[in-house]
C-alpha positions as CSV (number, residue, x, y, z in Angstrom):
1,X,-2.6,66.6,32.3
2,X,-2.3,62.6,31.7
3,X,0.6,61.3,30.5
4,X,0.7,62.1,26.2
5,X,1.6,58.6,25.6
6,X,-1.5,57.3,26.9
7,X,-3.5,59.1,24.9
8,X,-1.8,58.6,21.0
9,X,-3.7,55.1,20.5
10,X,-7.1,56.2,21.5
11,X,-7.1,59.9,19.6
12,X,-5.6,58.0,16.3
13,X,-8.5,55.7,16.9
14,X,-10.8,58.5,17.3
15,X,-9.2,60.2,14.2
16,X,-10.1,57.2,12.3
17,X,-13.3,56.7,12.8
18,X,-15.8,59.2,9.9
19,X,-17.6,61.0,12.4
20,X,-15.2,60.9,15.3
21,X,-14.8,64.4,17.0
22,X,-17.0,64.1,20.1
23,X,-14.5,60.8,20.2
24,X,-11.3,63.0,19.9
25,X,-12.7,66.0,22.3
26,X,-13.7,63.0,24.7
27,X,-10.2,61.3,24.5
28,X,-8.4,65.4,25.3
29,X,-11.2,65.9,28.3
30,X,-9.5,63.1,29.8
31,X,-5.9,64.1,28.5
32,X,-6.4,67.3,30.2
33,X,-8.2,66.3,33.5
34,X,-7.2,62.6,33.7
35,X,-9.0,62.2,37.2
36,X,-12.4,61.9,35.1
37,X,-12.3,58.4,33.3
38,X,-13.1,58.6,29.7
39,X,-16.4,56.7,30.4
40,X,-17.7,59.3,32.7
41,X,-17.3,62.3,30.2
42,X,-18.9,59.9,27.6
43,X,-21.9,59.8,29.9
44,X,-22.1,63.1,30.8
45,X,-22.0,64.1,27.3
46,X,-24.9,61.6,26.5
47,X,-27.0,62.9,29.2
48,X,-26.9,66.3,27.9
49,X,-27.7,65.0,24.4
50,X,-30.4,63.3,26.0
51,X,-32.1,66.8,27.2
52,X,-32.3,68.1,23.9
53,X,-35.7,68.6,22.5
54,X,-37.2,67.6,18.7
55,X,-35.6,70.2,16.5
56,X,-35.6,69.9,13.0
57,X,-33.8,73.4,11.8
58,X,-30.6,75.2,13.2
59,X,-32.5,77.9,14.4
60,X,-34.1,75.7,17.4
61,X,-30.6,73.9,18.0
62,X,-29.3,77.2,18.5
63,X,-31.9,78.2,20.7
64,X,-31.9,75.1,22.7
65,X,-28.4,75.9,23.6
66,X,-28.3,79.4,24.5
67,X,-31.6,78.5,27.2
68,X,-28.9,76.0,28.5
69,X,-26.7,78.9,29.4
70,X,-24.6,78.4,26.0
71,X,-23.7,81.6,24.3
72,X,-22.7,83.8,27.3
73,X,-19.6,85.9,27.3
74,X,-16.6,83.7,28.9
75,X,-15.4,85.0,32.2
76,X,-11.8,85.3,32.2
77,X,-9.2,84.5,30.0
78,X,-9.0,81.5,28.3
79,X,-7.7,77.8,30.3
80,X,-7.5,74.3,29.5
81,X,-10.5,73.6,31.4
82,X,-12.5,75.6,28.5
83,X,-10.9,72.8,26.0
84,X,-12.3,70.1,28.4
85,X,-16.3,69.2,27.0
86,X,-17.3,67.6,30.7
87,X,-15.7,71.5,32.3
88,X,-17.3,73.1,29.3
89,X,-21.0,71.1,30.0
90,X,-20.5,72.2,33.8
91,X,-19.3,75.6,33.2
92,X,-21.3,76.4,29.8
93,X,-18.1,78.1,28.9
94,X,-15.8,76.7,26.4
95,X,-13.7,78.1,23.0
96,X,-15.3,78.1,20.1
97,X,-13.6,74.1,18.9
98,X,-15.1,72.9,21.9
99,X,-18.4,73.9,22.0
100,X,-18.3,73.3,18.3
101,X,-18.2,69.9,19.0
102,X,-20.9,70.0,21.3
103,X,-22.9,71.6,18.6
104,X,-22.1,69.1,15.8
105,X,-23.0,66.0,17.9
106,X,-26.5,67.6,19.0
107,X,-27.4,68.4,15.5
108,X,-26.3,64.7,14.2
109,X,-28.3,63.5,17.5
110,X,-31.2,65.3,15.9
111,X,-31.1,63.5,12.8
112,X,-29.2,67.0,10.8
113,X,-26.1,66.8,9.3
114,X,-23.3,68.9,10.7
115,X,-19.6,69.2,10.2
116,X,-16.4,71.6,11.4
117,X,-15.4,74.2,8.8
118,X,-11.6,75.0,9.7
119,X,-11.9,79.2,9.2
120,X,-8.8,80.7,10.3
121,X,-8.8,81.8,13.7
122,X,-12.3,80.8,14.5
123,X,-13.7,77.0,14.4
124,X,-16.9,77.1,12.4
125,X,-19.4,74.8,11.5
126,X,-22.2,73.5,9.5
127,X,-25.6,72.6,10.1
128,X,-27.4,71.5,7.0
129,X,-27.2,74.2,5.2
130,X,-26.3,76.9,7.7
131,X,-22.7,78.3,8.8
132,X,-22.5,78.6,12.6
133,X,-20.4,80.8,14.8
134,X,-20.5,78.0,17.8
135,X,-19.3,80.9,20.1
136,X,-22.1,83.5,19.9
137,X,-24.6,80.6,18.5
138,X,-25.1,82.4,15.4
139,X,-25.8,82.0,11.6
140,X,-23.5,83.7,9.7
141,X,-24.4,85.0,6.3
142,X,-21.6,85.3,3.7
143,X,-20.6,88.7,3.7
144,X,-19.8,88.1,7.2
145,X,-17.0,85.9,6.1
146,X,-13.8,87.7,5.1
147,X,-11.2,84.8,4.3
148,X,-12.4,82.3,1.1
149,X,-12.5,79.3,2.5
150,X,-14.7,76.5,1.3
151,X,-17.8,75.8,3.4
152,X,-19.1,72.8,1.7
153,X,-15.5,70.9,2.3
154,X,-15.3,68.9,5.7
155,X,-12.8,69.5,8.2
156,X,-10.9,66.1,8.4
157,X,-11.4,64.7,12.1
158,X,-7.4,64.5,12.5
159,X,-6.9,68.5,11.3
160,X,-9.6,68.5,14.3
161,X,-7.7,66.6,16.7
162,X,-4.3,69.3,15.7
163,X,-6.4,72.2,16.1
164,X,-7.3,71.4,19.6
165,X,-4.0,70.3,20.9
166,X,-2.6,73.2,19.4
167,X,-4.9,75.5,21.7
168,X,-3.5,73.4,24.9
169,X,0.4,74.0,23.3
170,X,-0.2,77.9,22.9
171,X,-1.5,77.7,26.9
172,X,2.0,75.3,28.1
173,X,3.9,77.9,26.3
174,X,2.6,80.8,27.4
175,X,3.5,79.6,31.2
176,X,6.9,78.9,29.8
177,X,6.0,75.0,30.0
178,X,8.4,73.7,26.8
179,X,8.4,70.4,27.7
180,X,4.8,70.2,28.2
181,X,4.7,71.6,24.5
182,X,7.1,69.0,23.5
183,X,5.2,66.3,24.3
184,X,2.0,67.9,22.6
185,X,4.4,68.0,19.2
186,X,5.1,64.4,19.9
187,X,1.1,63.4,19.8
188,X,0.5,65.5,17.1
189,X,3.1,64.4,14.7
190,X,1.6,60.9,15.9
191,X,-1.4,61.7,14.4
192,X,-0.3,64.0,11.1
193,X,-1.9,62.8,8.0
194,X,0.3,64.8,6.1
195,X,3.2,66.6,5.1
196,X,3.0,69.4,5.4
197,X,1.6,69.7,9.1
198,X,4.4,67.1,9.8
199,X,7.3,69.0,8.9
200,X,6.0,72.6,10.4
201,X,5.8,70.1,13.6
202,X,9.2,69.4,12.9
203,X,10.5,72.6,13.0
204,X,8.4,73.5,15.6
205,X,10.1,70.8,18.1
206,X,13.3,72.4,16.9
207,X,12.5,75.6,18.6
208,X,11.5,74.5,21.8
209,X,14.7,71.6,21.8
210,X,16.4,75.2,21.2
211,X,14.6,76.9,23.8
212,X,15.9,73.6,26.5
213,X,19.4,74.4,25.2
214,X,19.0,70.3,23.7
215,X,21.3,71.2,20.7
216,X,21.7,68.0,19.1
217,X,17.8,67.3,19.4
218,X,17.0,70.6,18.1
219,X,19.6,69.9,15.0
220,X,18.0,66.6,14.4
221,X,14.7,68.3,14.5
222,X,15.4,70.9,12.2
223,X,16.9,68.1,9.3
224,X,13.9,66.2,9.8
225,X,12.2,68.9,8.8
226,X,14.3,70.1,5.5
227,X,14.5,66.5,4.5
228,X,10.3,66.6,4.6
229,X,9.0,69.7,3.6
230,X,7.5,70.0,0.7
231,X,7.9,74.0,1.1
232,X,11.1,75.1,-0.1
233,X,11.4,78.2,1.8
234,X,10.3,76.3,5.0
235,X,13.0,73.6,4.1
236,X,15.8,75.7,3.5
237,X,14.9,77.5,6.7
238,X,15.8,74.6,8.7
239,X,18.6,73.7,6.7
240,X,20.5,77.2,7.7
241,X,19.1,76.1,11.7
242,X,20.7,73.0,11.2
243,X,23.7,74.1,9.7
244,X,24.3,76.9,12.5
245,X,24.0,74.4,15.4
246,X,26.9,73.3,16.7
247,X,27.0,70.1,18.3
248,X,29.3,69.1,21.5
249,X,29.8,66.8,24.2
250,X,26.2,67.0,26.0
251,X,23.8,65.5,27.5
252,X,20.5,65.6,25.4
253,X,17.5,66.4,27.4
């Protein structure tokens, strides 16, 4: 992976713009294989768009994707490379967020509106007036929906952006990579619109300071966190962290 600094101006740029998540999964394909230069996954994106047929209802979108090879089961467990859209065009194997986004971008390149619904544990979507499983290329009636969740409200492109770097966090930390999760917190707090995301961050980048044995980091971590969080069990969670860190002589990773 590139570099995290390199990459916080162009995914708050993405994040800005109203429909910008093929922008934000284009900026993370080159974040996570930064030998591919942003304007080549841009292309190869737009060549695939450029295959797509005249549909006009989610039904033929759907089936335009699973005769591309879409909608197979993924080999393996899950990698990075299944978060990276040019990996995910090659391999027609990606998580449901990225393929999502693939989805969303073919149905606004046919002229339908689309956009992500965040469900717990599984990225949805909309197409006009349908709710897509982007993983099995499905439409998904309401009784197969078990949490309430409001499918008529938007997924805001940043909460997009979080999801996805989140997915490449779980991945560093599962191989034991905390400072590769680190600097994922840093981008993501770079691009928090809120609150409430930032201060879970917070407290978040206090574990993992913990977990480098960076005490004094961790401590200033977890007060960040108390002094912004607008959950008061949260908050006074990282207050007793705080307060049970003792701070010495040391060098601070």
């Amino acid at each position: 992976m590139s570099d995290p600094k390199d990459i916080t101006s162009a995914l708050r740029t993405a994040c800005e713009q109203p429909q910008g998540e093929l922008d934000v999964g284009i900026v993370l394909s080159h974040f996570i294989d930064p030998r591919r230069p942003v304007h080549e996954i841009r292309l190869r994106i737009e060549a695939f768009m450029g295959e797509l047929p005249t549909v006009t209802r989610t039904e033929q979108l759907l089936t335009w994707f699973q005769e591309s090879g879409f909608g197979r089961e993924r080999r393996g467990s899950v990698a990075a490379k299944h978060s990276d859209l040019f990996a995910v065009l090659e391999s027609r194997e990606g998580i449901p967020i990225s393929q999502a986004l693939l989805l969303m971008g073919a149905a606004r390149h046919s002229g339908m509106q689309s956009f992500g619904i965040n469900y717990p544990g599984h990225f949805l979507i909309k197409v006009g007036d349908d709710v897509v499983d982007p993983l099995s290329l499905s439409i998904l009636k309401p009784d197969d929906l078990s949490e309430t969740v409001d499918l008529n409200n938007p997924t805001p492109v940043s909460m997009i952006a979080l999801r996805m770097l989140n997915n490449l966090k779980a991945l560093g930390l599962q191989s034991g990579d905390f400072s590769d999760a680190l600097d994922i917190i840093d981008v993501q707090l770079a691009i928090s619109m809120d609150a409430e995301s930032s201060s879970s961050l917070h407290f978040e980048r206090g574990e993992l300071w913990l977990e480098l044995g960076a005490i004094g980091a961790a401590r200033s971590a977890f007060i960040m966190c108390a002094e912004t969080c607008p959950y008061p069990a949260l908050a006074e969670r990282a207050r007793k962290r705080a307060g049970g860190l003792q701070v010495d002589d040391q060098t601070l990773h």
